[in-house]
N, C-alpha and C positions, 0 to 999 in steps of 0.2 A: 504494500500500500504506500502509495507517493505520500508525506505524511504534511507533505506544503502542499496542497491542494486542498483545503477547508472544504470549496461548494464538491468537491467528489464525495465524500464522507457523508454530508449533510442533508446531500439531495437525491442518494438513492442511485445518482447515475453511476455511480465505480463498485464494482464490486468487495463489500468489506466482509472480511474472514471472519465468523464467530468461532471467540476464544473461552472456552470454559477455564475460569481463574482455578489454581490450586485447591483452593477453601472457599466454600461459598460464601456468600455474604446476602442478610438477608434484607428485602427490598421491601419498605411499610412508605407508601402512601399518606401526605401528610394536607392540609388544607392549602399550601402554598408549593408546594413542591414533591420532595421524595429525600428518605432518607435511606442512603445505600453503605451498610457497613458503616467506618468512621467517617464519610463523607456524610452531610445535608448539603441538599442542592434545591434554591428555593426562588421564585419569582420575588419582586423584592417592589419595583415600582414603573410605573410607568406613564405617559404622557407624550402628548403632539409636540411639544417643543423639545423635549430630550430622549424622548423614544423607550426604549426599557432595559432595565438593570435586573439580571438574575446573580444569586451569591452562589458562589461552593465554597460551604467552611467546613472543617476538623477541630478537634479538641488543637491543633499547632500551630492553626491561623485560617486566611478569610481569604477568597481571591470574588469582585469584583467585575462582571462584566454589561456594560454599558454598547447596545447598540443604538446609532445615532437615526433619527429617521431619513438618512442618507446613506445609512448602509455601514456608518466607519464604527469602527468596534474599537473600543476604549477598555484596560486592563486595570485593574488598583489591585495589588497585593497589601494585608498585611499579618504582622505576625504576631501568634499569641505571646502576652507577655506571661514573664514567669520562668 
């Protein structure tokens, strides 16, 4: 899998391998998202002027992703303290 190629993955057109993980992990349905193993991965907000913000955080920090309603995809990492 080309792994710089984002819209092949995303959009069904490129063929993606299913990998069964070593240990499963298991997958609960939450009102805002899903939580998978130590990941939550959550819709977070959204709107006509800044388009929408989904989170992926861990018990070790928080990543941040902002798509513009232009399409540009914006990253904010941060980390847990402690």
């Amino acid at each position: 899998m080309d792994r710089g190629n984002a819209r092949e993955c995303c959009d069904g057109a490129g063929a993606v391998p299913i990998v069964k993980a070593p240990f499963p992990y298991h997958l609960d349905e939450t009102s805002f998202g899903f939580d998978w193993g130590p990941a939550i991965v959550e819709r977070v907000v959204s709107d006509e002027r800044h388009g929408v913000v989904i989170c992926v955080r861990s018990p070790r920090g928080r990543v941040d992703i902002r798509v513009t309603p232009s399409g540009k995809i914006v990253v904010t990492q941060e980390r847990a303290h402690g």
